[in-house]
MDAnalysis code that builds the backbone (N, CA, C; Angstrom):
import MDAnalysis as mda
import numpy as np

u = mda.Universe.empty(660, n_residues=220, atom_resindex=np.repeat(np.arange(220), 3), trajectory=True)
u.add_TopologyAttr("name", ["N", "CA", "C"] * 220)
u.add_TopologyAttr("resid", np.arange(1, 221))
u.add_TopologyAttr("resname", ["UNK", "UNK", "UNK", "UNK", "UNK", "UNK", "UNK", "UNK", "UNK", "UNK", "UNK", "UNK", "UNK", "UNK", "UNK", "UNK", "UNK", "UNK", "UNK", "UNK", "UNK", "UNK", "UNK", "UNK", "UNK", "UNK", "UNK", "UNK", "UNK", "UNK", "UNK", "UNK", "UNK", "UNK", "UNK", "UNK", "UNK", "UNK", "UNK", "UNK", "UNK", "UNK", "UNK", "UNK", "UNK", "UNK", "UNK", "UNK", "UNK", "UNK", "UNK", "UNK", "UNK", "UNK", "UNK", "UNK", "UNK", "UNK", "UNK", "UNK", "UNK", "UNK", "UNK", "UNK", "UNK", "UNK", "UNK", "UNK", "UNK", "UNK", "UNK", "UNK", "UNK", "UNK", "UNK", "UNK", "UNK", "UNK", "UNK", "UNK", "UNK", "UNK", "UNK", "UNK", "UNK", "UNK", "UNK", "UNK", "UNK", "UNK", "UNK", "UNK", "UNK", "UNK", "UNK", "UNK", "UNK", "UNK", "UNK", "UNK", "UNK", "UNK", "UNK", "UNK", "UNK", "UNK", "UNK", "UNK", "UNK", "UNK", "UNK", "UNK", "UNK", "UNK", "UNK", "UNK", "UNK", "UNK", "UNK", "UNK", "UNK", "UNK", "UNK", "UNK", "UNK", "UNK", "UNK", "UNK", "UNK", "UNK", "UNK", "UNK", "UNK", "UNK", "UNK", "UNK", "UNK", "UNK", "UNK", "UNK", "UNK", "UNK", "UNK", "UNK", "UNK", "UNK", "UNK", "UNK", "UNK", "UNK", "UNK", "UNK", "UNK", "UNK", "UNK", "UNK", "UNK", "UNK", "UNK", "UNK", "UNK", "UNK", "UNK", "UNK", "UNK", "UNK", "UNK", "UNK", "UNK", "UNK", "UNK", "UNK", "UNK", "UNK", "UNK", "UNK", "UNK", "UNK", "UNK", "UNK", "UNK", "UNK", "UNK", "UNK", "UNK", "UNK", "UNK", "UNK", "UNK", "UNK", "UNK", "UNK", "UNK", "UNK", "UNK", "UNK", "UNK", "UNK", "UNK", "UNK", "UNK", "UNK", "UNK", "UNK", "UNK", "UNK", "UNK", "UNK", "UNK", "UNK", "UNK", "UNK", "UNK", "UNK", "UNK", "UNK", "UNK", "UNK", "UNK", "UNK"])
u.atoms.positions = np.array([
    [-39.377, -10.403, 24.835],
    [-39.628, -9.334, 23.887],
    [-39.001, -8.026, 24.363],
    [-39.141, -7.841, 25.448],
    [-38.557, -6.551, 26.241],
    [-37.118, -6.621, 26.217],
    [-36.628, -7.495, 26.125],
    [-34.810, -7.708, 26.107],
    [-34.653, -6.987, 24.925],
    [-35.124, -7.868, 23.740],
    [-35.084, -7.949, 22.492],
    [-35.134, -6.514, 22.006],
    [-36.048, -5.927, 22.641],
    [-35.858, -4.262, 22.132],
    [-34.953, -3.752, 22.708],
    [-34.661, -3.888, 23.970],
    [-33.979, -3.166, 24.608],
    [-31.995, -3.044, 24.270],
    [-32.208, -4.349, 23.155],
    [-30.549, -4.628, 22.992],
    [-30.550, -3.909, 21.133],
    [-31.661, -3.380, 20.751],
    [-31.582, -2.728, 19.303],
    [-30.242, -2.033, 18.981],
    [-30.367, -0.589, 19.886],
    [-29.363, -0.226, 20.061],
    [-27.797, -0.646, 19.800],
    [-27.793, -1.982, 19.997],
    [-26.501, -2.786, 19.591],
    [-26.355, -2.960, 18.319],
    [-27.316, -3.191, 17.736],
    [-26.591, -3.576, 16.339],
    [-27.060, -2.330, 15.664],
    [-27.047, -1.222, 15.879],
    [-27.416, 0.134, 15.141],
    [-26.807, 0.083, 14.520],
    [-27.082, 0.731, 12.878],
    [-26.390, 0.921, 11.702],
    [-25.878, 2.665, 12.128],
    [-26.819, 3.413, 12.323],
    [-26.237, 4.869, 12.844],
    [-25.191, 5.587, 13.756],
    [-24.373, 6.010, 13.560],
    [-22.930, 6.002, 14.416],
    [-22.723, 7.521, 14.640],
    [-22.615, 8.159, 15.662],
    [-22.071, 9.181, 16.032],
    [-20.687, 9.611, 15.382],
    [-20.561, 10.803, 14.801],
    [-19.261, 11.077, 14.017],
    [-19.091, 10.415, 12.492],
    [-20.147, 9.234, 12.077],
    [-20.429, 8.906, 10.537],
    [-20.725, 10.134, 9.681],
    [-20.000, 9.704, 8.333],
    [-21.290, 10.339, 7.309],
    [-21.331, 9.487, 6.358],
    [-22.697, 10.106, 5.994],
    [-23.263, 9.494, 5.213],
    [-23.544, 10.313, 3.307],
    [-23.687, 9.620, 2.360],
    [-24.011, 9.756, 1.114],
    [-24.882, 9.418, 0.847],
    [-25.589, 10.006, -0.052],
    [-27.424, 9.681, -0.690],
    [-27.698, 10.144, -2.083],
    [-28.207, 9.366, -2.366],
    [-28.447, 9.659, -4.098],
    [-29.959, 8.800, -4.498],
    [-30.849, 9.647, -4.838],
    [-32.140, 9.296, -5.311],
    [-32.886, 9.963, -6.662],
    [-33.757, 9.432, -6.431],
    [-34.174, 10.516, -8.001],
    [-35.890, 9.872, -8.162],
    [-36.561, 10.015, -9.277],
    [-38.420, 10.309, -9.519],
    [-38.361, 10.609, -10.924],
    [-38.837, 9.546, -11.475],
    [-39.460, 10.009, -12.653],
    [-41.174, 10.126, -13.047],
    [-41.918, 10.438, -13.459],
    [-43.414, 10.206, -14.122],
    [-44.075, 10.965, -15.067],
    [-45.198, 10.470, -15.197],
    [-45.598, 11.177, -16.316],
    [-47.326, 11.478, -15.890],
    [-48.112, 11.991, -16.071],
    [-49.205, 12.783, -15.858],
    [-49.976, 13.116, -16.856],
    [-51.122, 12.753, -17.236],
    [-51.980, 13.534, -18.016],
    [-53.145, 13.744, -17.433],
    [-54.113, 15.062, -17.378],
    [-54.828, 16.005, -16.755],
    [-55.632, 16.212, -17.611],
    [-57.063, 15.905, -17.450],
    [-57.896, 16.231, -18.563],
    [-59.505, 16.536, -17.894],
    [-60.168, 17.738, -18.620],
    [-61.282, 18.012, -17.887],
    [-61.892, 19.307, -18.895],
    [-62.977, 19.126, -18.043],
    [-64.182, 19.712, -18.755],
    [-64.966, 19.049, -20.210],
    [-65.789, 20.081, -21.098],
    [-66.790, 18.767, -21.629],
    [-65.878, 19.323, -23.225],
    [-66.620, 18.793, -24.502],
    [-66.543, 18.857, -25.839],
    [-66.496, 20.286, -26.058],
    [-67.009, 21.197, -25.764],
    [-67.164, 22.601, -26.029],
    [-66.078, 23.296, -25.825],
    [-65.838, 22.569, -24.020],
    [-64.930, 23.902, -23.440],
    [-64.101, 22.714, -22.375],
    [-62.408, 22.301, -22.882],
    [-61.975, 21.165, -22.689],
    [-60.610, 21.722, -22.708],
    [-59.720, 21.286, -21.144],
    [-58.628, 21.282, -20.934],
    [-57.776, 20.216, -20.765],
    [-56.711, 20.350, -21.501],
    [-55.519, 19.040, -21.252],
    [-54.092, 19.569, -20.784],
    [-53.430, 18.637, -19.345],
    [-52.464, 18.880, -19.255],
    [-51.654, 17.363, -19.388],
    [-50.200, 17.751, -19.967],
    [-49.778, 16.022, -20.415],
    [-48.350, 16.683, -20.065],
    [-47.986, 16.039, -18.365],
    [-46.713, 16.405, -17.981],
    [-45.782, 14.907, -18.017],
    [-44.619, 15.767, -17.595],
    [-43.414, 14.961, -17.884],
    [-42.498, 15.333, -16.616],
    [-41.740, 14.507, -15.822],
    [-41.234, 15.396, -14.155],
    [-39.955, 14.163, -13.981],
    [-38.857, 15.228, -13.833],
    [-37.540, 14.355, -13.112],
    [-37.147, 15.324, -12.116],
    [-37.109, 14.252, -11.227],
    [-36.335, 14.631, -10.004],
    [-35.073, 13.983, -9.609],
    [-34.024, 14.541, -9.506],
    [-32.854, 13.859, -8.963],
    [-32.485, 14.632, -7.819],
    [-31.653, 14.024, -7.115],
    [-30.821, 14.412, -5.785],
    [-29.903, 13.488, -5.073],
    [-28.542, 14.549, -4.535],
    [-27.470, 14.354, -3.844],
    [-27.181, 14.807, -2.623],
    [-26.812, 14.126, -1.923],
    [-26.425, 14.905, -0.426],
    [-25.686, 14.574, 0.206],
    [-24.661, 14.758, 1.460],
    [-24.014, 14.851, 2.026],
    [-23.934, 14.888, 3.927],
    [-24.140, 13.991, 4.716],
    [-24.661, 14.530, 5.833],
    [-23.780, 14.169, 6.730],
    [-23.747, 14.402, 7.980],
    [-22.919, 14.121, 9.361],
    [-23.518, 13.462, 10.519],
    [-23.830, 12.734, 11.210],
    [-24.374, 12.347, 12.362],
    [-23.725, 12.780, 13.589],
    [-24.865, 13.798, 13.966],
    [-24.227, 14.444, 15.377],
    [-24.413, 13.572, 16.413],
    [-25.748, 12.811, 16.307],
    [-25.230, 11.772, 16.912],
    [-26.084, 10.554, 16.606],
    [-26.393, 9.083, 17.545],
    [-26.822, 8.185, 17.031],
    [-28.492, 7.894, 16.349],
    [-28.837, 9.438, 16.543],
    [-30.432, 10.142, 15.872],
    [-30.229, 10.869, 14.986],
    [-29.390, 12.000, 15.171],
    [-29.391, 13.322, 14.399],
    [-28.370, 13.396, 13.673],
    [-28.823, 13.861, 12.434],
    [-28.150, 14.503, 11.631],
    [-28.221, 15.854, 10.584],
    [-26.933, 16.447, 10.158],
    [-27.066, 17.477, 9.714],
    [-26.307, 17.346, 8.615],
    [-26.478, 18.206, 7.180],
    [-26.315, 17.748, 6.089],
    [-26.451, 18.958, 4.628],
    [-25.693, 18.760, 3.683],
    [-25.837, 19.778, 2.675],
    [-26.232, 19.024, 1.544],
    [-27.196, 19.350, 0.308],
    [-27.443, 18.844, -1.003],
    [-27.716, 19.486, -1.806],
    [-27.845, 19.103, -2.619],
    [-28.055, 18.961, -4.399],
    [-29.097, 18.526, -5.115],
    [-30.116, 19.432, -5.340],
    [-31.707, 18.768, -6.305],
    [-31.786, 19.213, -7.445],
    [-32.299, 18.631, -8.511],
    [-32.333, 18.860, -9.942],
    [-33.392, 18.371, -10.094],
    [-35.027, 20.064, -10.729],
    [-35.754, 19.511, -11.055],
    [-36.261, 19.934, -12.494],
    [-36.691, 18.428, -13.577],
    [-36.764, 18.958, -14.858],
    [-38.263, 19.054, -14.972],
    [-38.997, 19.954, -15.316],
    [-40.634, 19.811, -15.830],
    [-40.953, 20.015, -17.002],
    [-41.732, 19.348, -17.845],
    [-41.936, 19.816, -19.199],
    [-43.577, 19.234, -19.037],
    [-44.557, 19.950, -19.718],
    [-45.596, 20.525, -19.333],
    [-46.062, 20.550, -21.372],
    [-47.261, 20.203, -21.961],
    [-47.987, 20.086, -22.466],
    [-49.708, 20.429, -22.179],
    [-49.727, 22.106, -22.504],
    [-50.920, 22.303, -22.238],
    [-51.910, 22.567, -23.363],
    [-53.273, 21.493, -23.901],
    [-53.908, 22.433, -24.590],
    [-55.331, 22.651, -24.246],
    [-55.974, 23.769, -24.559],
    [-57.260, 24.620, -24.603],
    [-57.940, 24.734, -25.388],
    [-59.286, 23.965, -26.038],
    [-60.024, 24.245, -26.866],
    [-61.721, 24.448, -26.563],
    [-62.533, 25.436, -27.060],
    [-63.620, 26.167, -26.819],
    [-63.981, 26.343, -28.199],
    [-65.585, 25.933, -28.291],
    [-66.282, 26.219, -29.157],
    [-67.220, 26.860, -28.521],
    [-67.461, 27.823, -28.934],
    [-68.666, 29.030, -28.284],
    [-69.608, 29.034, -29.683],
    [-70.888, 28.734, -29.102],
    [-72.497, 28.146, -29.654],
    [-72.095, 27.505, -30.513],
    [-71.179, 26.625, -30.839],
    [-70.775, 25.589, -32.145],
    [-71.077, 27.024, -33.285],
    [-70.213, 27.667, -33.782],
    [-69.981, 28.311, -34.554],
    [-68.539, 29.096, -34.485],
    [-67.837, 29.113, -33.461],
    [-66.564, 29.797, -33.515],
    [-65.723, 28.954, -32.651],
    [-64.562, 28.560, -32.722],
    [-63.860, 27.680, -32.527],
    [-62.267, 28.030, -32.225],
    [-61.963, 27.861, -30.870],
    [-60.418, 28.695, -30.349],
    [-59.947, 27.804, -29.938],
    [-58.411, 27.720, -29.865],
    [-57.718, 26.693, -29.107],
    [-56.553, 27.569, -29.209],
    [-55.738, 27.005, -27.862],
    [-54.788, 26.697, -27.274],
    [-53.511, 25.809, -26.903],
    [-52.329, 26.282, -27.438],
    [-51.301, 25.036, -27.560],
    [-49.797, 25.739, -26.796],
    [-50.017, 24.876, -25.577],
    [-48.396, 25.803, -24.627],
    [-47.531, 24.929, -24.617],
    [-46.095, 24.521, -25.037],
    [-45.135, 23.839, -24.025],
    [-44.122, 24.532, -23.700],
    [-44.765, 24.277, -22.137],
    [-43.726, 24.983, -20.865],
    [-42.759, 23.288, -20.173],
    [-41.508, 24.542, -20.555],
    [-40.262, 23.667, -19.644],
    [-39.583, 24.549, -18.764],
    [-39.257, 23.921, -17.503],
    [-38.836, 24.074, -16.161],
    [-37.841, 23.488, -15.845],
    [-36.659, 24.251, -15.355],
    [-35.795, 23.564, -14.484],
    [-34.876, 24.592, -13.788],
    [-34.288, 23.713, -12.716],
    [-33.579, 24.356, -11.503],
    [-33.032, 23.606, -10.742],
    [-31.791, 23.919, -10.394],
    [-30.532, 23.347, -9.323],
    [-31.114, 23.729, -8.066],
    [-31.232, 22.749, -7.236],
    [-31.531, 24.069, -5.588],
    [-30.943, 23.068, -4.612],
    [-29.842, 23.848, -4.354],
    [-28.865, 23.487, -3.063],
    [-29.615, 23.792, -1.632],
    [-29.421, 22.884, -1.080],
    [-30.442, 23.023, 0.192],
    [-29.067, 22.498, 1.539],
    [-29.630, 22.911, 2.996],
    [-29.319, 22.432, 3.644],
    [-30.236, 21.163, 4.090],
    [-29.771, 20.484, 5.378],
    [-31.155, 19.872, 6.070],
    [-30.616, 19.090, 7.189],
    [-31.729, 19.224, 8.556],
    [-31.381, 18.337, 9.633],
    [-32.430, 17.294, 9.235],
    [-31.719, 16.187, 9.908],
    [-32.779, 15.197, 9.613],
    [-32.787, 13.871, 11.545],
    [-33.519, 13.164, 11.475],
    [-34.117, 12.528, 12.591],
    [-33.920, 10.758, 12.040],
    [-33.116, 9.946, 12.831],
    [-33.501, 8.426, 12.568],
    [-33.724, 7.500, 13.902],
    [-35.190, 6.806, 13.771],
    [-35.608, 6.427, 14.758],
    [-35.693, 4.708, 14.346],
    [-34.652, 3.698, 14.888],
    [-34.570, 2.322, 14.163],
    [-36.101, 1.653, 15.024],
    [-36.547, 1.247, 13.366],
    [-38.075, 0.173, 14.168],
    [-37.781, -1.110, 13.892],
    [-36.975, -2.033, 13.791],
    [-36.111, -3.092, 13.932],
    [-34.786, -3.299, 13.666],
    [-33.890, -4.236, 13.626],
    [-32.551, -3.828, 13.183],
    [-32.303, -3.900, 11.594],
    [-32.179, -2.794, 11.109],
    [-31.220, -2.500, 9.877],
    [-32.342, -1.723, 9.281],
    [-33.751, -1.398, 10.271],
    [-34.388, -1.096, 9.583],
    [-35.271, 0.366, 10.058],
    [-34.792, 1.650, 9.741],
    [-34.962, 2.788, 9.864],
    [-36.264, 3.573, 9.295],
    [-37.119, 4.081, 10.254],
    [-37.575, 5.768, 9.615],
    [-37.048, 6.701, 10.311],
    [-37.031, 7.486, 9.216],
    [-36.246, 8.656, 9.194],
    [-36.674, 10.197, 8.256],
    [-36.704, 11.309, 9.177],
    [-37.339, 12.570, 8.376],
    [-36.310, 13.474, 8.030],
    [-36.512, 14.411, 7.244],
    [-35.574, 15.338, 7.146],
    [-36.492, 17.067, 7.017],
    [-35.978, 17.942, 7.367],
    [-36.159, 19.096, 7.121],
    [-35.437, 19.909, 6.815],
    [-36.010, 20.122, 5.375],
    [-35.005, 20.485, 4.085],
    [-35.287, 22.070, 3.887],
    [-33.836, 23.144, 3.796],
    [-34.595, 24.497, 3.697],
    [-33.467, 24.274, 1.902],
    [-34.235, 24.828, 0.680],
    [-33.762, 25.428, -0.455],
    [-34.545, 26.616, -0.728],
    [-33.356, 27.138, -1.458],
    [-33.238, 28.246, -2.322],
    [-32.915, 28.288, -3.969],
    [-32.992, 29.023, -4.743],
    [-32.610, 29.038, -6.166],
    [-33.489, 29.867, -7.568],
    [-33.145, 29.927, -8.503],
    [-33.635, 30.692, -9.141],
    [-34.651, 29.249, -10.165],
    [-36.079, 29.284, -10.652],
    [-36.503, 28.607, -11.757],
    [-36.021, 29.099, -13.032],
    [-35.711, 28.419, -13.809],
    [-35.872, 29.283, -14.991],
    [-37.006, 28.201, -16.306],
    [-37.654, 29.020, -16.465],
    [-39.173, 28.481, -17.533],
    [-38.725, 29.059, -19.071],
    [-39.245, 28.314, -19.492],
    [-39.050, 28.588, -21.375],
    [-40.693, 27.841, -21.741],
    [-41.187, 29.031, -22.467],
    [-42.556, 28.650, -23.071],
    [-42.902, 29.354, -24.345],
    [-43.647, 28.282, -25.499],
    [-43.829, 28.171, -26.310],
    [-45.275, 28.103, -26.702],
    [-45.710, 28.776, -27.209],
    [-47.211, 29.170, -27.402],
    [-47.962, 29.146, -29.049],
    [-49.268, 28.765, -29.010],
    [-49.427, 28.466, -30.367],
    [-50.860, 28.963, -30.278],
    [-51.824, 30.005, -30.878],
    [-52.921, 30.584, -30.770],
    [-53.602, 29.795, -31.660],
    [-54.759, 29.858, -31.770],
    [-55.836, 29.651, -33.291],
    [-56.751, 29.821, -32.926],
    [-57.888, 30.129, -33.800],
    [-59.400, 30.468, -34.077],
    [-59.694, 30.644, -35.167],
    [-61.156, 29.960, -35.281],
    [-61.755, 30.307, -37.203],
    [-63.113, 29.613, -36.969],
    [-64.230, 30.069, -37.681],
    [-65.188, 30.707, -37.603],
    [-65.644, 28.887, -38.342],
    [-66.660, 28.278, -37.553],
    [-67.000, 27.373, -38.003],
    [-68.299, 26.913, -39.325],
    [-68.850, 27.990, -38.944],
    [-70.086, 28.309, -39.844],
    [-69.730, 29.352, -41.118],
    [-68.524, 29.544, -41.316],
    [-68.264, 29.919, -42.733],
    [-66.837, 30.138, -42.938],
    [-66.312, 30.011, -43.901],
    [-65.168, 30.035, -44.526],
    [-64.310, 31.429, -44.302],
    [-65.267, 32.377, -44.526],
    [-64.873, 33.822, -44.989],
    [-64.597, 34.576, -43.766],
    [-62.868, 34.983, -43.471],
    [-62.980, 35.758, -42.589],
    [-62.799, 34.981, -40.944],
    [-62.025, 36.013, -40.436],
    [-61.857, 35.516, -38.445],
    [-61.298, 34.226, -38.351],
    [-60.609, 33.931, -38.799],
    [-59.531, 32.809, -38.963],
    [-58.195, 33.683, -38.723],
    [-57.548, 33.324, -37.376],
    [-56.325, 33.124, -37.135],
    [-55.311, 32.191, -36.757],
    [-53.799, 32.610, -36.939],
    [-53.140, 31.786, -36.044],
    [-51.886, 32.517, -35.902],
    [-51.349, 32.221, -34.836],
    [-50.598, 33.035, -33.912],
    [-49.602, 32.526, -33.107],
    [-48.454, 33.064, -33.420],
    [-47.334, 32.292, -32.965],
    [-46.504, 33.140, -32.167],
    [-46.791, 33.593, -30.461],
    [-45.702, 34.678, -29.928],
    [-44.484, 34.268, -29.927],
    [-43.354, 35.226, -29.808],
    [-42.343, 34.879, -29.559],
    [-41.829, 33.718, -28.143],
    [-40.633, 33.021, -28.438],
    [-40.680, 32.004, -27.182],
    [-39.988, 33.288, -25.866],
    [-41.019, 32.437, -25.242],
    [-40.446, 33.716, -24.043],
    [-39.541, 32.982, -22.303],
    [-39.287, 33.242, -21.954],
    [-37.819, 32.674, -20.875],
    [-37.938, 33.656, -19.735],
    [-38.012, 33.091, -18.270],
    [-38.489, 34.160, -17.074],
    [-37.412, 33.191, -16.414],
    [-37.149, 33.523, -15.267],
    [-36.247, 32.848, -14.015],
    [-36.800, 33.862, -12.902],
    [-37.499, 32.826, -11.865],
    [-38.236, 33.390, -10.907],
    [-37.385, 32.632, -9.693],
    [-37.404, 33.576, -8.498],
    [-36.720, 32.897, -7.439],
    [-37.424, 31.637, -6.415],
    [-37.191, 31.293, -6.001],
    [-37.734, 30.069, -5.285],
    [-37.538, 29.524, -3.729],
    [-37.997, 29.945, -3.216],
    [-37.543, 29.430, -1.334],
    [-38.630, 28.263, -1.407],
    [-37.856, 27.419, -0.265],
    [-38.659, 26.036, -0.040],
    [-38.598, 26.007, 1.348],
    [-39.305, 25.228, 2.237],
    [-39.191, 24.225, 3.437],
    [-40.013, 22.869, 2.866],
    [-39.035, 22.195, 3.562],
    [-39.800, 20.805, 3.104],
    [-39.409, 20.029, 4.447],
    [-40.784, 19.039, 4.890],
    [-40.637, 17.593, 5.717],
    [-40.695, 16.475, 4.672],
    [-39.809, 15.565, 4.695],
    [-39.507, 14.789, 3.973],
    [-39.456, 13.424, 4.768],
    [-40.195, 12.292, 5.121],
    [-40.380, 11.277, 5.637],
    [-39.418, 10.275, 4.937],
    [-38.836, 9.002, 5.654],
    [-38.384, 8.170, 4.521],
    [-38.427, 6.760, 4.944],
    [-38.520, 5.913, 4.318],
    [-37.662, 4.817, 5.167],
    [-36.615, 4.264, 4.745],
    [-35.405, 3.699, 5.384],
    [-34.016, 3.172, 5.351],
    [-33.875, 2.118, 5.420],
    [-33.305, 1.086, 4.938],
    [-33.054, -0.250, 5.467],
    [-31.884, -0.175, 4.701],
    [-30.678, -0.911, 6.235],
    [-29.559, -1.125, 5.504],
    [-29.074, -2.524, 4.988],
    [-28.370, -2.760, 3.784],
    [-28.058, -4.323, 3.247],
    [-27.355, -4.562, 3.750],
    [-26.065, -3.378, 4.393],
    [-25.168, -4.070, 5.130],
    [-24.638, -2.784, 6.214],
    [-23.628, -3.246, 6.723],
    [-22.941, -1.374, 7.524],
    [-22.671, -0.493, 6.811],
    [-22.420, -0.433, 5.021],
    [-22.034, 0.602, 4.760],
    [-22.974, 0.867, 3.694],
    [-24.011, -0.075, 3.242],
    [-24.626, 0.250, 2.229],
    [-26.608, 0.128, 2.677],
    [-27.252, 0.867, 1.943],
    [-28.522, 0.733, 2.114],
    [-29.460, 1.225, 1.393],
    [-30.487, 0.961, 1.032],
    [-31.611, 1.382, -0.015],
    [-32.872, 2.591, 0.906],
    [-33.291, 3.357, -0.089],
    [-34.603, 4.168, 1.242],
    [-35.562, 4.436, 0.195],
    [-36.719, 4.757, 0.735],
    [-37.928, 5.294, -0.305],
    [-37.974, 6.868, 0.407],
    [-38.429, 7.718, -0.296],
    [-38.628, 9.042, 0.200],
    [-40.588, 9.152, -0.154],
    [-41.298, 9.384, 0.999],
    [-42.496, 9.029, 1.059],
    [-43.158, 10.280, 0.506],
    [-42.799, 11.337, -0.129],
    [-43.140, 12.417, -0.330],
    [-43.036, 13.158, 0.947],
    [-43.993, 14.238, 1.285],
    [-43.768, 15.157, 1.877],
    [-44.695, 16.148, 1.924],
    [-44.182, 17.226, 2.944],
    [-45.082, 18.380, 3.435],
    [-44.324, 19.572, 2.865],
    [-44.664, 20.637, 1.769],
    [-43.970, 21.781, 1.436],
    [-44.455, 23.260, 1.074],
    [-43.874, 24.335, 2.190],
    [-44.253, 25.751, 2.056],
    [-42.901, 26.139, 1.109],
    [-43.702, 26.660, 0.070],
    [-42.892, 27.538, -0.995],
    [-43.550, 28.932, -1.795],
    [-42.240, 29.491, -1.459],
    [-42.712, 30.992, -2.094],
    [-41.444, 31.667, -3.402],
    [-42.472, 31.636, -4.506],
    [-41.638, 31.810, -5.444],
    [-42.077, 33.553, -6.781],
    [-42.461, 34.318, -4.986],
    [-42.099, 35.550, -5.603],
    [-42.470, 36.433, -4.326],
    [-41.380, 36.873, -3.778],
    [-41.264, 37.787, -2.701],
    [-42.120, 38.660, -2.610],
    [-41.855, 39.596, -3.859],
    [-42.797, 41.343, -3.965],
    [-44.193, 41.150, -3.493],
    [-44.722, 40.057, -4.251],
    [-47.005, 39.999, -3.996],
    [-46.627, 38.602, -3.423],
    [-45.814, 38.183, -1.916],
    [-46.118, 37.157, -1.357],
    [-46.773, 36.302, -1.761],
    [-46.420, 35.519, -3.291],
    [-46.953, 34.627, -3.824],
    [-46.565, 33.061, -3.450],
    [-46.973, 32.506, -2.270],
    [-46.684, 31.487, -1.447],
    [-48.012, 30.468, -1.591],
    [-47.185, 29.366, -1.147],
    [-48.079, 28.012, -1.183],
    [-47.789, 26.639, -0.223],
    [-48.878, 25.836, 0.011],
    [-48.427, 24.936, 1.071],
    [-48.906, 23.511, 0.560],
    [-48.062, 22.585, 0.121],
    [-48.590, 21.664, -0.693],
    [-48.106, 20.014, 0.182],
    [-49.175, 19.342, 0.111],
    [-48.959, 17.774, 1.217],
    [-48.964, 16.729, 0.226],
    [-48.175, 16.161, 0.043],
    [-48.313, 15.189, -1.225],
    [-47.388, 13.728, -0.823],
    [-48.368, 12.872, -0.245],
    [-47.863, 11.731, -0.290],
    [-48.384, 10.525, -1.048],
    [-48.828, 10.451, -2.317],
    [-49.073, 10.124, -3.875],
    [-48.084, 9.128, -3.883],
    [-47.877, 7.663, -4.194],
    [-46.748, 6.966, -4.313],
    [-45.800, 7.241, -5.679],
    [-46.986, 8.013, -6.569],
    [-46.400, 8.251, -7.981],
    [-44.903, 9.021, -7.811],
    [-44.909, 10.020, -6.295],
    [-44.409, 10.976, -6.241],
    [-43.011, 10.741, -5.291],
    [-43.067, 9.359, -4.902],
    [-42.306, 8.859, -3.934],
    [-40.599, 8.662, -4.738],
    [-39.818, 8.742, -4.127],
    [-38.439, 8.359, -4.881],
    [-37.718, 7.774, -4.101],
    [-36.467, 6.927, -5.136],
    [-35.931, 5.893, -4.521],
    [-34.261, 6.002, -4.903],
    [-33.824, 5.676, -3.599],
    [-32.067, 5.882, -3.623],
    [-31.347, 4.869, -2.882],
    [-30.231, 5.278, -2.667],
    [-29.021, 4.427, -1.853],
    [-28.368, 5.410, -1.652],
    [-27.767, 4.887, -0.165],
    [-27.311, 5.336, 0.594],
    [-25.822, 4.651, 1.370],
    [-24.337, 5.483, 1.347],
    [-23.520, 5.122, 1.170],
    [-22.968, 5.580, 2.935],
    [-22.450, 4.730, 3.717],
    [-21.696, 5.359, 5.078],
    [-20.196, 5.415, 4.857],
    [-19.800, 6.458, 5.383],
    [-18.484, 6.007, 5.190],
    [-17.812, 6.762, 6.721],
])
């Protein structure tokens, strides 16, 4: 058994002076629902993730690397409240999201049999969001006809907020052959701050399989 590990090293898929290509992506869908009959929230999302990258092996562990993420969100929110069953409000939002964010990243591969890799990365992006939301008001008076009945339609409104990331990104690798190979990306650990002025920052751990994505990976 001790040989046997000790000769891994030999048939390593990871090569000093390689690079490598990666292409993955995440799709799902989400619905969020809570509170009672009176006073009742729904969220009914929609989420793509794609990504490209580019990396170098400095050496038969490390590597360093530039990419490409594309994320789409579209978001279905509604809000409805009846206060003492006589007046009756709701709420109707759809918010859509998206953003390019070019990132660098070093990353770590440690082989736990042959052809068969984990491997992390630590990913820094940047970029601007840009959101488009659509809003729909109402209220009207349940206990009579006459009067306090609205509905309300603001204008669609469009923000682009900036966005810094760090991300740990876990994965595993297995290659089909020397130049080709499949990986799962296990989710991840991520501090993001997406408004400088009131240090509006956050630290989010999400390893959810819903959230996991899947690619190939090209050596050349």
């Amino acid at each position: 058994m001790l040989i046997a590990f000790s000769t891994l090293d030999l048939f390593s898929q990871i090569e000093k002076g390689k690079i490598i290509i990666s292409f993955d992506g995440n799709y799902n869908k989400t619905i969020n629902s809570n509170g009672v009959n009176a006073d009742h929230n729904t969220i009914n999302g929609k989420y793509l993730s794609v990504g490209t990258s580019i990396g170098f092996f400095l050496s038969n562990r490390f590597i360093i690397g530039i990419g490409l993420d594309y994320d789409w969100n579209k978001e279905y929110r509604f809000y409805e409240m009846t206060l003492f069953y006589k007046y009756y409000q709701s709420e109707n939002m759809n918010i859509t999201s998206k953003v390019f964010l070019p990132n660098i990243y070093f990353g770590y591969y440690y082989q736990i049999i042959n052809k068969l890799y984990f491997n992390s990365n630590l990913k820094f992006s940047f970029s601007k969001i840009k959101t488009e939301t659509n809003s729909i008001y109402a209220g009207f008076d349940i206990s009579s006809d006459l009067g306090h009945n609205y509905v309300r339609i603001p204008p669609t409104q469009n923000s682009e907020t900036d966005f810094f990331s760090i991300n740990i990104n876990p994965e595993m690798t297995y290659f089909l052959s020397n130049k080709f190979s499949v990986y799962i990306g296990l989710g991840g650990i991520e501090y993001s701050i997406s408004d400088w002025k009131n240090d509006n920052s956050s630290w989010t751990i999400n390893f959810n399989p819903i959230y996991w994505s899947f690619g190939i990976k090209m050596k050349i």
